[in-house]
VMD Tcl script that draws the C-alpha trace (Angstrom):
set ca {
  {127.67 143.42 67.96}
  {128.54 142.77 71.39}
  {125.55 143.89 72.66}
  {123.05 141.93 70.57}
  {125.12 138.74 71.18}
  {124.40 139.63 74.90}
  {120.69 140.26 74.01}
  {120.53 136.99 72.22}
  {122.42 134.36 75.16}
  {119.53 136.52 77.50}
  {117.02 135.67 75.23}
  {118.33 132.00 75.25}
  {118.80 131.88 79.02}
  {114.50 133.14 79.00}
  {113.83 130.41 76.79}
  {115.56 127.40 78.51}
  {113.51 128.42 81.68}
  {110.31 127.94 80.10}
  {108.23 125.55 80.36}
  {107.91 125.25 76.51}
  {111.73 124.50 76.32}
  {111.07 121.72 79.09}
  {107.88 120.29 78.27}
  {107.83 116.54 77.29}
  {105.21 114.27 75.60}
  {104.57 112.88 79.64}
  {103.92 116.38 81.06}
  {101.19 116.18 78.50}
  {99.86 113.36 78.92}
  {99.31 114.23 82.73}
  {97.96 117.88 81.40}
  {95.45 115.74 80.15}
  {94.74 113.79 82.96}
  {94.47 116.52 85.23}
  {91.66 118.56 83.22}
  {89.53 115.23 83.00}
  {89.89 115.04 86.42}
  {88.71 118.43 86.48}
  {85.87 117.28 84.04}
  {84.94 114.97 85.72}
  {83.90 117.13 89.17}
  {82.15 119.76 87.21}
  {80.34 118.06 84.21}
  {79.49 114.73 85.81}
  {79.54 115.67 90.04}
  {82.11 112.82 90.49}
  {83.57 113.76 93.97}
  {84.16 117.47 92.74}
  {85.36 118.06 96.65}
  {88.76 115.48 95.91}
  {88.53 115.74 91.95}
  {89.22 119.57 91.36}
  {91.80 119.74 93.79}
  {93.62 116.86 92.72}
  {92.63 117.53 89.18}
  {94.18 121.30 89.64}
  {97.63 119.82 91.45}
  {98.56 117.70 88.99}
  {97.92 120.40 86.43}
  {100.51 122.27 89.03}
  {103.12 119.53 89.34}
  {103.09 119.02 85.65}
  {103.94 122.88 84.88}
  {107.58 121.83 83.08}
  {110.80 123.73 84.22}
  {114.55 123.46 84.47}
  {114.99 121.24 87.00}
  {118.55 121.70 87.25}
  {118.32 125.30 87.81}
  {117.76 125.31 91.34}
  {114.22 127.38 91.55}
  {112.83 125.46 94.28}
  {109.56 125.75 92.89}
  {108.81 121.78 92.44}
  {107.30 119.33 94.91}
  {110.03 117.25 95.19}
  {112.76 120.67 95.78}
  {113.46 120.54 99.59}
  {112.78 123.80 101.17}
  {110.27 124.43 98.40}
  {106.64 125.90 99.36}
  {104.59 122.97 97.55}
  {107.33 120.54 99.24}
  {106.85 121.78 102.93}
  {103.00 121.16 102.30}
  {103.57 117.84 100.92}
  {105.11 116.87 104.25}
  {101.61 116.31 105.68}
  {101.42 113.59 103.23}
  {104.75 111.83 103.52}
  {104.90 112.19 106.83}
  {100.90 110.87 107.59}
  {100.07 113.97 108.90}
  {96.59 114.66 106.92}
  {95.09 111.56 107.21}
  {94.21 111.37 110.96}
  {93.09 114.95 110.84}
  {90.91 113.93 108.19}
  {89.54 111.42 109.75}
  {89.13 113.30 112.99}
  {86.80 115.07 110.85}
  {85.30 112.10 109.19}
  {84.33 110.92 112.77}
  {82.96 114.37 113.53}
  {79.96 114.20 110.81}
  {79.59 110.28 111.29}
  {76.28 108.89 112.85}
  {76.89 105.20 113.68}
  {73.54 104.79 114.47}
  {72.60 102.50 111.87}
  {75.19 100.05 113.12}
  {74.94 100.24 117.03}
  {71.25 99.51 115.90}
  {71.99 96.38 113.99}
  {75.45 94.74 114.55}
  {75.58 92.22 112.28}
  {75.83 94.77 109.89}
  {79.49 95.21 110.76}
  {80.10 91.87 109.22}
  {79.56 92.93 106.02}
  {82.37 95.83 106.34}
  {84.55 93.17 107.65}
  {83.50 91.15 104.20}
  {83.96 94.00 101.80}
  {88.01 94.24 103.13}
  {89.07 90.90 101.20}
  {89.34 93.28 98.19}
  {92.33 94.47 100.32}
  {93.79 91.28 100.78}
  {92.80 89.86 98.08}
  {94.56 92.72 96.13}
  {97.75 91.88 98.06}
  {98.47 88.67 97.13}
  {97.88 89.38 93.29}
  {100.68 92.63 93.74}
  {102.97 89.91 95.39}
  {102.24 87.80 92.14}
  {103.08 90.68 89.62}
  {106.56 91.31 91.93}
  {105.91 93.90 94.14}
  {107.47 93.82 97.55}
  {105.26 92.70 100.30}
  {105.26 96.73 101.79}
  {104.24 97.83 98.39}
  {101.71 94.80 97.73}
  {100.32 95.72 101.26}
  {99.75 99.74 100.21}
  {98.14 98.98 96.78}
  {96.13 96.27 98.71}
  {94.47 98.88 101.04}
  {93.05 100.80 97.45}
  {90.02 98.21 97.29}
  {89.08 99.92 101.08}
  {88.35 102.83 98.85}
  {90.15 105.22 101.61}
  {91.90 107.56 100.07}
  {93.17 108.74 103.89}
  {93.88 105.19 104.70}
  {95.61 104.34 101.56}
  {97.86 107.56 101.64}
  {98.59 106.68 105.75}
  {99.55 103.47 105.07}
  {101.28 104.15 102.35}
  {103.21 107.03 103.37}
  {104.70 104.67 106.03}
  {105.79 101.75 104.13}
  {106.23 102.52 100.17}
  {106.80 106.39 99.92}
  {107.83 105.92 96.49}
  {104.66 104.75 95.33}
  {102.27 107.05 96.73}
  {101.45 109.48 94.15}
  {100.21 106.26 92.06}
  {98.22 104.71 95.27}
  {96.61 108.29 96.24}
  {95.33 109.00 92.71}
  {94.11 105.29 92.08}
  {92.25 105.42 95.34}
  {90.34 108.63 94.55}
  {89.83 107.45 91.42}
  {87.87 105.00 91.87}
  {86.06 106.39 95.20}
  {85.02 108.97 92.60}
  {83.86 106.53 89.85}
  {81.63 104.69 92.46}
  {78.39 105.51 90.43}
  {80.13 104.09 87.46}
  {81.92 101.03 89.05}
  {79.48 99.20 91.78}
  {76.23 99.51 89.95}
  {76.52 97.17 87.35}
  {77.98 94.26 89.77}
  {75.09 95.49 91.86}
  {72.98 93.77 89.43}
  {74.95 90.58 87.79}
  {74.75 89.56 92.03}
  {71.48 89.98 92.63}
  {68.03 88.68 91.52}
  {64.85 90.26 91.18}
  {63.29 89.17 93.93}
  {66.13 89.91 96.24}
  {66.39 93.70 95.32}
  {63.35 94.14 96.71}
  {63.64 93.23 99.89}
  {62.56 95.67 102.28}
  {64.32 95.79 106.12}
  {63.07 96.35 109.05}
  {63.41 100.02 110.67}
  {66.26 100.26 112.54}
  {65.48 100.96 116.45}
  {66.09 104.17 118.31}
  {69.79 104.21 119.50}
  {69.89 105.99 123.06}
  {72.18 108.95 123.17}
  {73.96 106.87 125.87}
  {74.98 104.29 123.20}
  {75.85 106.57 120.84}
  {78.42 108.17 123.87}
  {79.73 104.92 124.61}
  {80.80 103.84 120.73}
  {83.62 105.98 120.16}
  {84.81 104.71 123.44}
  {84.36 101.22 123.26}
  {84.72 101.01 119.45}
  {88.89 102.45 120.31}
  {89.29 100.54 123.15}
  {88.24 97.21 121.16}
  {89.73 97.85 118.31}
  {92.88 99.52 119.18}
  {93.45 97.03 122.09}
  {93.40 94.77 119.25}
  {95.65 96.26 116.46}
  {97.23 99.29 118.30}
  {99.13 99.90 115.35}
  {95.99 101.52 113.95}
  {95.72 103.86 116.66}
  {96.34 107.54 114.56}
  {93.16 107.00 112.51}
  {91.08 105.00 114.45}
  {91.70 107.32 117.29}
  {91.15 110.65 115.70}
  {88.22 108.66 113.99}
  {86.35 107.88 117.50}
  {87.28 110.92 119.10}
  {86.03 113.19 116.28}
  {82.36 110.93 116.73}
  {82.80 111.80 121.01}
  {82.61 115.58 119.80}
  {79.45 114.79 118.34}
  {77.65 112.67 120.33}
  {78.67 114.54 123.76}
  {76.10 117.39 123.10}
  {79.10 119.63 124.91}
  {81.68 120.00 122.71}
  {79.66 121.23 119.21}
  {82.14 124.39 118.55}
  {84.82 121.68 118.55}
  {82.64 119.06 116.63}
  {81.51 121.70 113.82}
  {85.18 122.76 113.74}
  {86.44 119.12 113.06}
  {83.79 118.60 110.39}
  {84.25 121.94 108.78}
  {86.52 124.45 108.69}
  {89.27 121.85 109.75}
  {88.13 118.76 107.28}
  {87.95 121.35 104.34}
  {91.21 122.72 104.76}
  {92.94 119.40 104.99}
  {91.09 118.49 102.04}
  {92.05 120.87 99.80}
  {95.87 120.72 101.24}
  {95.78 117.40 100.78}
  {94.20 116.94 97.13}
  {96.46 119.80 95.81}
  {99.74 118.15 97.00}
  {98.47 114.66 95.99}
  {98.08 115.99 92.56}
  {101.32 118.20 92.77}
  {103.13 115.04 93.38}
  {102.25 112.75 90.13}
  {105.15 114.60 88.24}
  {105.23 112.88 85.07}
  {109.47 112.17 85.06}
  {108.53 110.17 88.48}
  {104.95 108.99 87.46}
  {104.36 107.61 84.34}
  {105.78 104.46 84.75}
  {104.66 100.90 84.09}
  {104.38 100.31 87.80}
  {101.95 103.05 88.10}
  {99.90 101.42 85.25}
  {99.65 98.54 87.14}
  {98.33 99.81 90.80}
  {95.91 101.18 88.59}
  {95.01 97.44 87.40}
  {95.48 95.95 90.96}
  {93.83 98.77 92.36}
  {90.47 98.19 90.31}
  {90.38 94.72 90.22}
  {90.55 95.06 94.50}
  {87.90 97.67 94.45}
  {85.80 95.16 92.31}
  {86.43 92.41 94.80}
  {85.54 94.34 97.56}
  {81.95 95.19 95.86}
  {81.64 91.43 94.83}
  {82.46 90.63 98.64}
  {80.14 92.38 100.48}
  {77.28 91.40 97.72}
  {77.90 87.70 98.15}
  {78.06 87.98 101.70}
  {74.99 89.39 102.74}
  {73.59 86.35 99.59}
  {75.25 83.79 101.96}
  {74.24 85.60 105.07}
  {70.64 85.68 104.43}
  {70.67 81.66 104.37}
  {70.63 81.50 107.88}
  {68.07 84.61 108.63}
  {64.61 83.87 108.67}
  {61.88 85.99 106.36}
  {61.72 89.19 107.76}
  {64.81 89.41 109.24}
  {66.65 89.03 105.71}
  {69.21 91.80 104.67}
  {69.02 93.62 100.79}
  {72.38 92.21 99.22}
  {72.10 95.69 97.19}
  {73.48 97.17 100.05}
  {76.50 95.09 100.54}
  {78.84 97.40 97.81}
  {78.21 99.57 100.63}
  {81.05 97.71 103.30}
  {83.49 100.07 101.10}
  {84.48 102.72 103.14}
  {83.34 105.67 100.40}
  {81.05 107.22 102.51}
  {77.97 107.84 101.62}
  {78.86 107.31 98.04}
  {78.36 103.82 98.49}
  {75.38 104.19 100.74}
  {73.60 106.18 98.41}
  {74.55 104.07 95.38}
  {72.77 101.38 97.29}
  {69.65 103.61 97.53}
  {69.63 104.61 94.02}
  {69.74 101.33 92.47}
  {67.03 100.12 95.10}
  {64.69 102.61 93.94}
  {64.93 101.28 90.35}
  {63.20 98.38 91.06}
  {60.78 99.56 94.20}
  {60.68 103.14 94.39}
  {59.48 102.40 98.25}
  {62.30 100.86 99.84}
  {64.10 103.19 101.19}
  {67.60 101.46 101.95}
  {69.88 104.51 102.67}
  {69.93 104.23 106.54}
  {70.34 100.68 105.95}
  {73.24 100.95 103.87}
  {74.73 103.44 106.21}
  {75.80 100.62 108.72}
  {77.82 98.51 106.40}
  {79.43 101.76 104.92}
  {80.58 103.52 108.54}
  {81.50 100.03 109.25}
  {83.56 99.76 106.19}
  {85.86 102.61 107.22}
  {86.52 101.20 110.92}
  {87.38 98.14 109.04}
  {89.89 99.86 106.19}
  {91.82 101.55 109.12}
  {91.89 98.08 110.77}
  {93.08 96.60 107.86}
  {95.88 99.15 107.13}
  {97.11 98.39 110.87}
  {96.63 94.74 110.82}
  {99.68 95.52 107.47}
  {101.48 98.19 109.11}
  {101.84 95.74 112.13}
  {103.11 92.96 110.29}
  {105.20 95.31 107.40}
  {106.79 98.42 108.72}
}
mol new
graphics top color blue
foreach p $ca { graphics top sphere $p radius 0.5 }
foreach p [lrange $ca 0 end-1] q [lrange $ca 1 end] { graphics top cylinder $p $q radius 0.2 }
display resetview
C-alpha cells in the first residue's frame, strides 16, 4: 500500500512539472504567434533571417513550467542559460555589434552622390516623434512614449538599444512590434505608395548618380561620426560601431575584419539576438493590454513614417526643376529597413515603367534612414535617461 501511495505522489510530483499541468490559454495564444511567425519566413520570405529566430524563441519562452520550482530554465531565472544570453539585450550589448556589422555591408554611395537625399531620412523620422506624442496621449511615461516612438524608425537594433536603456519592462513588446512590421514591409508601404502618388509622378526617372571617389567613400564614416556624434554624443554606441564597420569596408586594408563584421559576427548576433527576443515575450509578462497597444502606436508610427518621406519628396520636388525632380515612390524608403524598403521602392516602380530602375536611388534615403533612427534614439536618450 505504502509503496503505491509513494508511486502515485511520484507520479503527481512528474505531472505538476509538466508543461501540460502549467500550460494556460496565454502560453497558447503565443504558441500561436510564434509558428506564424515561423510561417511567415518560410511560406511568404518575410525577413526569414529575424522571423524564424524570433518565431522559434517565443515558441521557447512559452514552453510552460513550474515556475516556483526553482529549475532555472526560464529567461527571466537569474543564473539561467537563456537569461545570461538575454543580457546582451538588456544590457544594449547586441545592438552596436549589429550595427558594426550593418556598417560593414553598407555602401553610402548613393547618398555621398546626392545629399539632399539625406533629407528625406531626416523626413521619414517624424513617425518617431510623431508616435511619441500619441503614447504620451494614451498615458505612457515619457521614457516609454520615447521607446515605442523609435518603432516607426523600423530599427529593430535601435528600438531594442533605446529601449533597453530607458523602459526595460517594455521591451519584449517594442522588439517584436519593430520586427514585425520591418518584416511586413511588402505588405505595409505599398499600398500608401500608391494613395501618395500620381501616375505621372511614378514614372519619373532620375538622373544616374555620379561616381563617388574611393577617397569620399574613406572620409564618410569619419566625418559622418564626427558630425553627428559631435552633435548628439549620446548616440555614440551605434553610430560609432555603424561608421567604423563602413571604415572596414571602404579602407581596402582591413577586408578579413570587414567580411568578419558582416558575416560570421552579424549572423551570430542575429540569431542570439532573435532567439532571446522571442524567449522573452513570456505570455504571464506579455500579454497585456499595454502590449496591444505598442502594437497600435507602433503601426500607426511606421505608417507615418512612410506617409512622411512620400509627401516630402511631393513637396520637395516644388522647388527642383524638370530633370532634377526626385520619384516620391522612393520616399517609404527614409525607413531604416534596409534594403527592404529600397527594394519595395523598385518593385512598385517597375509596375508602372518596367525601365526605371530606382533601387540605387532608393538606397540613399534608406542608408540615410538608419543614421537618422540612431540619431533619433540619442536625440531621446539625451533628453530621457
Amino acid at each position: 500500500m505504502n509503496t503505491l501511495l509513494t508511486l502515485g505522489d511520484n507520479l503527481k510530483t512528474f505531472w505538476d512539472y509538466t508543461g501540460m499541468a502549467n500550460a494556460t490559454f496565454g502560453h497558447i495564444i503565443m504558441i500561436l504567434v510564434g509558428l506564424f511567425f515561423i510561417y511567415l519566413a518560410i511560406s511568404k520570405e518575410y525577413e526569414p533571417l529575424l522571423l524564424i529566430p524570433i518565431g522559434f524563441g517565443i515558441l521557447i519562452g512559452n514552453i510552460p513550467f513550474n515556475e516556483a520550482a526553482g529549475l532555472q530554465i526560464g529567461i527571466y531565472e537569474e543564473g539561467s542559460v537563456f537569461n545570461i544570453l538575454y543580457q546582451g539585450v538588456v544590457q544594449g550589448w547586441y545592438p552596436p555589434l549589429i550595427f558594426l556589422g550593418i556598417g560593414a555591408m553598407t555602401d553610402f554611395s548613393s547618398l555621398i552622390s546626392n545629399p539632399k537625399l539625406f533629407l528625406i531620412g531626416a523626413a521619414c523620422q517624424f513617425g518617431i516623434f510623431g508616435a511619441y506624442v500619441v503614447a504620451l496621449q494614451w498615458g505612457f511615461a515619457p521614457n516609454e512614449a520615447a521607446s515605442i516612438g523609435i518603432i516607426g524608425g523600423a530599427d529593430g537594433p535601435t528600438a531594442i538599444f533605446l529601449t533597453s536603456k530607458l523602459a526595460p519592462q517594455l521591451l519584449g513588446a517594442v522588439a517584436i512590434s519593430a520586427y514585425s512590421y520591418m518584416a511586413l514591409v511588402p505588405v505595409i508601404q505599398p499600398p500608401f505608395m500608391k494613395l501618395l502618388t500620381t501616375k505621372k509622378e511614378r514614372v519619373i526617372k532620375m538622373k544616374t548618380p555620379r561616381v563617388v571617389s574611393q577617397t569620399e567613400k574613406i572620409l564618410f564614416p569619419i566625418v559622418g561620426l564626427l558630425l553627428t556624434t559631435f552633435l548628439v554624443p549620446s548616440g555614440l554606441p551605434l553610430l560609432g560601431m555603424l561608421f567604423f564597420g563602413n571604415l572596414l569596408k571602404e579602407s581596402g586594408v582591413t577586408r578579413r575584419l570587414a567580411e568578419t563584421a558582416r558575416g560570421p559576427l552579424i549572423d551570430t548576433i542575429t540569431i542570439l539576438l532573435g532567439l532571446t527576443v522571442g524567449a522573452s515575450t513570456q505570455a504571464t509578462t506579455f500579454l497585456r493590454w499595454e502590449s496591444m497597444k505598442i502594437f497600435i502606436i507602433g503601426a500607426f508610427s511606421f505608417v507615418v513614417a512612410t506617409c512622411a518621406g512620400i509627401l516630402f519628396v511631393k513637396l520637395f520636388n516644388l522647388f527642383l526643376k524638370e530633370g532634377n525632380k526626385i520619384n516620391p515612390l522612393i520616399g517609404n524608403s527614409g525607413v531604416s529597413a534596409v534594403p527592404d524598403s529600397a527594394r519595395i521602392s523598385q518593385v512598385v516602380g517597375l509596375e508602372y515603367d518596367n525601365t526605371n530602375y530606382l533601387l540605387m536611388h532608393a538606397m540613399g534615403p534608406n542608408v540615410a534612414g538608419v543614421i537618422g533612427s540612431a540619431v533619433a534614439a540619442g536625440i531621446m536618450l539625451g533628453f530621457l535617461y
